[in-house]
C-alpha positions in Angstrom: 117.5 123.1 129.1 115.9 121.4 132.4 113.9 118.4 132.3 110.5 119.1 133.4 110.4 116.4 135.5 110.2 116.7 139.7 112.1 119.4 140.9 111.5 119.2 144.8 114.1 118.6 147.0 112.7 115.2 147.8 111.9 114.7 144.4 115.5 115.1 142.9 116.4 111.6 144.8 114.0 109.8 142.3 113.5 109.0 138.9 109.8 107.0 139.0 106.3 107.4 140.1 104.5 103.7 140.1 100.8 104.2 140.0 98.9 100.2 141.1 97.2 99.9 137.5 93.7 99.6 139.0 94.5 102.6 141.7 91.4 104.2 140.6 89.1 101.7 141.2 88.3 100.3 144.6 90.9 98.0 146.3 88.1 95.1 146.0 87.8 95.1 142.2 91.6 94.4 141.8 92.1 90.8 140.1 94.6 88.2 141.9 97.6 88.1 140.5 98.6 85.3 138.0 101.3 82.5 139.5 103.8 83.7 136.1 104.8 87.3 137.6 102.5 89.0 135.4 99.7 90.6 137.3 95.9 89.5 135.7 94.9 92.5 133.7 91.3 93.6 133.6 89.5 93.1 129.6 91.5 95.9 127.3 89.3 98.2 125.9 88.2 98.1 121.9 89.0 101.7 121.3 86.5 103.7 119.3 87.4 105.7 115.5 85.0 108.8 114.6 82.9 111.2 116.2 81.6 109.8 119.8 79.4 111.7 122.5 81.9 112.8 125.0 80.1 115.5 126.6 80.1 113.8 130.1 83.3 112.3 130.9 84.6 115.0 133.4 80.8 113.7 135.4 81.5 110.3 135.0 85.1 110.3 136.6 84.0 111.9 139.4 81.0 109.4 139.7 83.3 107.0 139.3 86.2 107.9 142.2 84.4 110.9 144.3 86.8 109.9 147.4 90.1 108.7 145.6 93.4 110.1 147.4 94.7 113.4 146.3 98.5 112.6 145.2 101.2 114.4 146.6 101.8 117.8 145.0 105.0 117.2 143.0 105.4 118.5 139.6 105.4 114.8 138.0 101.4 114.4 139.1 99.1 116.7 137.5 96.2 114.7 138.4 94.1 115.1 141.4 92.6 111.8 140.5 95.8 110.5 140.1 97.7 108.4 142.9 100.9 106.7 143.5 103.9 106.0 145.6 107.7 107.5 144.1 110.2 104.8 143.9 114.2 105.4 143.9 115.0 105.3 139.4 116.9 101.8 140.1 114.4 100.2 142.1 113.9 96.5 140.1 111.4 94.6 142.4 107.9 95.8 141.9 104.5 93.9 142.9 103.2 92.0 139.8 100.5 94.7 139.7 102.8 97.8 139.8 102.5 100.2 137.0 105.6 102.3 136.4 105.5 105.7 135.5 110.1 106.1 135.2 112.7 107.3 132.9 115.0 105.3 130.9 118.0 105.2 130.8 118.6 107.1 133.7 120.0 110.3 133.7 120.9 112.9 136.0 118.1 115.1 137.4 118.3 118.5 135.5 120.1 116.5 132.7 119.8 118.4 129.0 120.2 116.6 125.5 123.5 118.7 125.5 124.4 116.1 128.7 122.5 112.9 126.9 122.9 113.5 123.4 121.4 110.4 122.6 118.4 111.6 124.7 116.0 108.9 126.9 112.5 107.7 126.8 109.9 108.7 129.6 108.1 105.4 130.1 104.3 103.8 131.6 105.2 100.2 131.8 104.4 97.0 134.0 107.2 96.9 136.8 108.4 93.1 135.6 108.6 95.3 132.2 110.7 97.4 133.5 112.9 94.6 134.8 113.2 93.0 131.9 114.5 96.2 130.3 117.2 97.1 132.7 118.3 93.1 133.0 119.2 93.3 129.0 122.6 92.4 128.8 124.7 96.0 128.0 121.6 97.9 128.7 122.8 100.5 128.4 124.2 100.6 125.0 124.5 104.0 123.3 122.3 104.2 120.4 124.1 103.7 117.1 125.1 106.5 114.3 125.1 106.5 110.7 128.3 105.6 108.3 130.4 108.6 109.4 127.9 109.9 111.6 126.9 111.9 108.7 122.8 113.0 108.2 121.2 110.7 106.1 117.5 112.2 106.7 115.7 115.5 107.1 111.9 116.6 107.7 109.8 118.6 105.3 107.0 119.1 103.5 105.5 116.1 101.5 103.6 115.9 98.3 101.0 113.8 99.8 100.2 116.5 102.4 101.6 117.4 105.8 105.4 116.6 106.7 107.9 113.5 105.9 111.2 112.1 105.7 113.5 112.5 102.9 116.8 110.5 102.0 119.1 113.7 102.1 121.9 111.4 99.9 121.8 108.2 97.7 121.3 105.5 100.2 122.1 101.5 99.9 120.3 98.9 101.3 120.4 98.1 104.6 122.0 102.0 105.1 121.2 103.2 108.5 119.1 106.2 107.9 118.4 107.5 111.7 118.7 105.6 115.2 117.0 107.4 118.0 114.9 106.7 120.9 111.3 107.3 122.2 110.3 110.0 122.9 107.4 108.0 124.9 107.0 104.4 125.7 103.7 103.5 127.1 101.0 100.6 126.8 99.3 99.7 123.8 95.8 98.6 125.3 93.5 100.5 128.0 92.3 98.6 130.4 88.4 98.7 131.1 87.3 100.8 134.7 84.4 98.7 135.7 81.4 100.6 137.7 77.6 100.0 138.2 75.6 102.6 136.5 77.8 103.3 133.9 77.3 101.8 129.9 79.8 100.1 128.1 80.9 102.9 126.1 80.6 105.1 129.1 83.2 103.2 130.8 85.2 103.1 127.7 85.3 106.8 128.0 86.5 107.2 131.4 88.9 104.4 130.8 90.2 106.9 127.7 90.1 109.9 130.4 92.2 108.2 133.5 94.9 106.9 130.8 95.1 110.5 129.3 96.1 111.9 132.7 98.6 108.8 133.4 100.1 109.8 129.9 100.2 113.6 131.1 102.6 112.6 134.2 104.8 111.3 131.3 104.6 114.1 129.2 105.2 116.5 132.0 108.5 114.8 132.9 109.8 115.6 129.3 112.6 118.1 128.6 110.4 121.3 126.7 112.1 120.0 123.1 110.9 116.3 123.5 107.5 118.1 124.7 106.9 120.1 122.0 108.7 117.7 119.3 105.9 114.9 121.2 102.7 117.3 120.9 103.6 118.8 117.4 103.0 114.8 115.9 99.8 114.6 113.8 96.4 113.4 115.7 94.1 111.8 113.9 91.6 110.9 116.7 90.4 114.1 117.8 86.5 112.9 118.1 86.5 109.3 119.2 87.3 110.5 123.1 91.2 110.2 122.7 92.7 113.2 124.5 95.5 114.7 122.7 98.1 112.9 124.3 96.5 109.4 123.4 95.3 110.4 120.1 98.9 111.3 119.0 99.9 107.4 120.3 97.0 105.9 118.4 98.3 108.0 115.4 101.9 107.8 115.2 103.0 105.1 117.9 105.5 101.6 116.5 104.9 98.4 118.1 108.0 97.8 120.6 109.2 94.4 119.5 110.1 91.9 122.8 108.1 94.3 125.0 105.0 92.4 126.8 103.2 92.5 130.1 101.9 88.8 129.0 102.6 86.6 126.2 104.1 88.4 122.8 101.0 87.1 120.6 98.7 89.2 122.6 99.3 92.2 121.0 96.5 93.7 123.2 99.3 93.5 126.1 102.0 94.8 124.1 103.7 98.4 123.7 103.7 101.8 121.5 106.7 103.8 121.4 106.2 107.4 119.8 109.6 108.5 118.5 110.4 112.4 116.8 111.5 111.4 113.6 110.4 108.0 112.7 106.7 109.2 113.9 107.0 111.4 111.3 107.2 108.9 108.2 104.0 108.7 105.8 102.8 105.2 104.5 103.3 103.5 102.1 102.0 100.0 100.5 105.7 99.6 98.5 107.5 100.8 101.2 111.2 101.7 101.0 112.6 101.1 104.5 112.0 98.7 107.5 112.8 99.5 110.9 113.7 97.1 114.6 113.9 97.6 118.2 117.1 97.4 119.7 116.2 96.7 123.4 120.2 96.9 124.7 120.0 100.9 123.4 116.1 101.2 124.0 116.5 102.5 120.0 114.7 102.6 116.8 116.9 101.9 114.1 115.2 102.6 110.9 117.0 101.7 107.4 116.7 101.0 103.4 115.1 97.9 102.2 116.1 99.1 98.9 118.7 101.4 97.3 117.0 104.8 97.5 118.0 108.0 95.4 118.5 111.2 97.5 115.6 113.5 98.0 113.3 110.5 97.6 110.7 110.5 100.6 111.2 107.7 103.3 108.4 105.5 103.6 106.7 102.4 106.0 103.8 100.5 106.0 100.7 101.0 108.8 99.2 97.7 107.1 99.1 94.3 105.5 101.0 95.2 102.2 99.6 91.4 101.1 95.9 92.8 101.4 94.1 94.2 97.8 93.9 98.1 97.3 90.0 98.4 98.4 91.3 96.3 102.1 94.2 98.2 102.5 92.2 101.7 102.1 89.9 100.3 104.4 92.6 99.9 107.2 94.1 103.4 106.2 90.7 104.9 106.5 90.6 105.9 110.3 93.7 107.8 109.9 92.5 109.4 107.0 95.0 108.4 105.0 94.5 107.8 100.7 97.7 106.5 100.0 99.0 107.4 96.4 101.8 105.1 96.7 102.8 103.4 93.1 100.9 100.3 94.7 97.8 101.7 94.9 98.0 104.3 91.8 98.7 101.2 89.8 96.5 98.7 91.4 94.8 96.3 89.1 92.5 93.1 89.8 96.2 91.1 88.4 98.3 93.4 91.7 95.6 92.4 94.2 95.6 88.9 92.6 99.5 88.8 93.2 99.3 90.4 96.7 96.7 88.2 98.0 98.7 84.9 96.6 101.7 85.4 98.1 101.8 83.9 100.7 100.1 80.7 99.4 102.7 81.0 96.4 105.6 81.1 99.1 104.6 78.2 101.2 104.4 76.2 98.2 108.1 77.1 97.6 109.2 76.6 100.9 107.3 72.8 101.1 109.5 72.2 97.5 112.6 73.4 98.2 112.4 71.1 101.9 111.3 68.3 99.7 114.8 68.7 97.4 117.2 69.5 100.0 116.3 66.0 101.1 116.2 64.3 97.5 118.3 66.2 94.6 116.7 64.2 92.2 113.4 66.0 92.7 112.5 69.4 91.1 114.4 71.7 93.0 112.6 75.3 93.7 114.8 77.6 91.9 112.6 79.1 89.0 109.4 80.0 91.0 111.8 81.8 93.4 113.3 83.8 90.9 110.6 84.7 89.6 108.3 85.3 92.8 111.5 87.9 93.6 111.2 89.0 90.6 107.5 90.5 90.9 108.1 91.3 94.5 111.1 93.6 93.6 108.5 95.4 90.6 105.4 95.9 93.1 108.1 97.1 95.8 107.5 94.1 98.4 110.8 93.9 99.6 110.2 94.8 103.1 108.0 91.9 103.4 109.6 89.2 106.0 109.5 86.1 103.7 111.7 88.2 101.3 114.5 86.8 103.4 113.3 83.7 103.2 112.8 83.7 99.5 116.6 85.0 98.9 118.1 82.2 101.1 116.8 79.9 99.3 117.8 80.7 95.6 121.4 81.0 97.5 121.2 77.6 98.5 120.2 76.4 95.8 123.1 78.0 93.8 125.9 77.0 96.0 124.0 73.5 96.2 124.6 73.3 92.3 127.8 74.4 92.1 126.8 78.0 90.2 129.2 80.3 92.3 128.7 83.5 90.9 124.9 83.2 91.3 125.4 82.2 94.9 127.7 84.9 95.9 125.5 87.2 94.6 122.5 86.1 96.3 124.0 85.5 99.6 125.2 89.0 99.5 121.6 90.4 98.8 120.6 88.1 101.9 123.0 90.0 104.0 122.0 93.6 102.9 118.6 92.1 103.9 119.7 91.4 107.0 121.6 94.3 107.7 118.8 96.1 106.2 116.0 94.4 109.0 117.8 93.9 112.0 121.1 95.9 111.7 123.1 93.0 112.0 125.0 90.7 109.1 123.9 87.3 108.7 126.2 85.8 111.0 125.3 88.0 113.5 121.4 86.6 112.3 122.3 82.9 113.1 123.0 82.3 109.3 126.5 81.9 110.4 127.1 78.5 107.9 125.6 81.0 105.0 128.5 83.3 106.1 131.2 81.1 105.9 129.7 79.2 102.5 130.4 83.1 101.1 133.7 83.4 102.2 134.4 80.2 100.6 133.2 81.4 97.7 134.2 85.2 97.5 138.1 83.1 98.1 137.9 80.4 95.4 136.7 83.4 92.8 139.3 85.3 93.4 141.5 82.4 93.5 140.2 81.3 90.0 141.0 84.2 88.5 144.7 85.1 89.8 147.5 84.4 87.4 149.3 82.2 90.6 147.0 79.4 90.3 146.4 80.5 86.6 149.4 81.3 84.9 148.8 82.7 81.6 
């Protein structure tokens, strides 16, 4: 089936609109770029949860632009408000202030998924964004299968209401479940429309209204499959002003890890991706998989953080798992979620206690085990990690980042101590836990001294127990 992006004759010689990101405000309002080839952005928008008054948007937007440019009539613009320049699908140099409405990877106008099986993102991103994508070394890379290419995954209905993700076989951890990419790429933060006359939360909701019909150039350039898989996502902001494009982002969208129009701890400035299956997967506070961005295949790779039985329903977290039951609900709230996981069905003042201390309880760990690595004859950290593994395994915190942490050093310690067996068995749970969060083993992670202390190891023990160097 044909994309539904441009098909004019002029049109089929490029792949990307670029809209200036403050093109509907007046030239004059634009802020100088900054000297780091990021353009300044204007304040991002606090965006509103429950009912709001939007009865007089449509009014506002034209009070706000009653003279803008009509764009060009090509089938990517369905905006009269909307305007922008189209730019050849490999063009890399872009002002700082460029926003780029463009396809990635590139593929052939008229192209099917029968042609791309591995399909392709539409994308709204900062042109140095976009720069940064297409200079990724082996971008790009075709997005990885499963063992055997086999299905590990299908879609129906879940107990907890509405659709998820099921295991269709028994899967190990750091099994790769599904790979795939966006469906939509696009910013995470709105950027405020300024304009005398208006109220804050009037400008808000124009600033909701322009981004909607930015997203709908995206949308329109979508095969009808990735269209319909896109707008058949749950919404769970259909009062607050979102238009149904945006309030399926605010509802289902992932972070896109390494993909910033500024600095990566302003998460105001950072990116959602939507994706068909992964968008699809309920909550969970004990979640049983853990996903990451592979920027070289501009995939999702999502996979077990635990061995999982089949038929059991694939779960993530939408929150701090180290928050108590009533902070966690709180967060869920807006999405009207009432999570029935086992960690909140079996929430008790001693599971928020545990949750909360964590942290505190890892750091402490961490400061130890620094302290012995240096001076053997101090306590060394061993039985507080066990045992912090221990209740993080039973309240299903394994997805939890520090995890790794915790696991690397018990098998330190081990080796350190000459316990072999213990060590080979932790530093293979270390690299199902990196396989599991980044797809890649542990010397693939950096840990490549861990790597090689486990070949050692795997060798002597096999060598201890052959009849050559132990005759019977």
């Amino acid at each position: 089936m044909k994309r539904g992006f441009l098909k004019t004759a002029k049109a089929k010689k490029t792949e990307g609109i670029a809209l200036p990101p403050v093109a509907l405000t007046p030239p004059s309002l634009c802020v100088a770029p900054k000297g780091d080839g990021f353009f300044a952005p204007r304040p991002v928008i606090k965006l509103p949860y429950g009912k709001v008054e939007t009865s007089n948007v449509a009014s506002l937007v034209d009070f706000v632009q009653p003279n803008i440019v009509t764009a060009r009539p090509t089938e990517g613009v369905v905006s009269k408000k909307l305007f922008g320049r189209e730019f050849p699908g490999d063009t890399l140099n872009y002002s700082d202030n460029t926003m780029v409405i463009t396809t990635l990877p590139r593929v052939k106008s008229g192209a099917t998924l029968d042609d791309e099986p591995d399909n392709w993102t539409e994308c709204i991103l900062a042109g140095p964004v976009k720069q940064r994508i297409l200079s990724t070394p082996g971008f790009p890379q075709p997005v990885e299968k499963t063992a055997g290419e086999k299905v590990n995954h299908r879609v129906g209905p879940s107990p907890f209401g509405g659709l998820g993700v099921f295991a269709t076989r028994p899967l190990r951890t750091g099994d790769l479940i599904v790979a795939e990419r966006p469906l939509l790429i696009s910013k995470r933060g709105i950027e405020m429309t300024r304009s005398k006359g208006l109220t804050q939360a009037e400008m808000i909701q124009v600033s909701m209204q322009e981004w909607e019909e930015r997203l709908g150039v995206a949308l329109k350039r979508m095969t009808d499959e990735n269209r319909k898989a896109f707008m058949a996502l749950a919404n769970s902001h259909t009062e607050d002003g979102s238009g149904p494009i945006l309030g399926i982002i605010r509802t289902n969208g992932y972070k896109v890890e390494g993909l910033y129009d500024d600095h990566e701890n302003d998460d105001d400035r950072a990116y959602s991706a939507v994706l068909n299956v992964m968008s699809r997967i309920n909550h969970s506070c004990s979640p049983n998989t853990t996903h990451h961005f592979d920027m070289a295949s501009l995939s999702f790779h999502l996979r077990a953080i635990r061995d999982t039985e089949e038929g059991e329903e694939l779960s993530s977290s939408y929150c701090n798992i180290f928050q108590t039951k009533s902070e966690r609900a709180e967060l869920l709230a807006p999405y009207g979620i009432v999570c029935a996981c086992t960690g909140c069905v079996g929430a008790t003042k001693e599971t928020d206690l545990f949750r909360t201390e964590i942290t505190k309880r890892f750091q402490k760990i961490q400061a130890d085990h620094l302290v012995w690595t240096k001076d053997h004859s101090r306590p060394n950290p061993l039985a507080a990690s066990l045992q912090l593994i221990e209740e993080m395994e039973k309240e299903g915190l394994r997805a939890a980042p520090l995890f790794f942490t915790l696991l690397a050093i018990v098998a330190n310690v081990y080796s350190a101590v000459g316990h072999a067996d213990d060590a080979i068995k932790y530093l293979e749970k270390l690299d199902d836990y990196c396989r599991a969060s980044t797809g890649r083993s542990m010397e693939d992670n950096g840990l490549g001294e861990a790597a090689a202390i486990l070949k050692e190891l795997k060798s002597d023990s096999k060598c201890s127990k052959c009849l050559v160097c132990n005759p019977v």
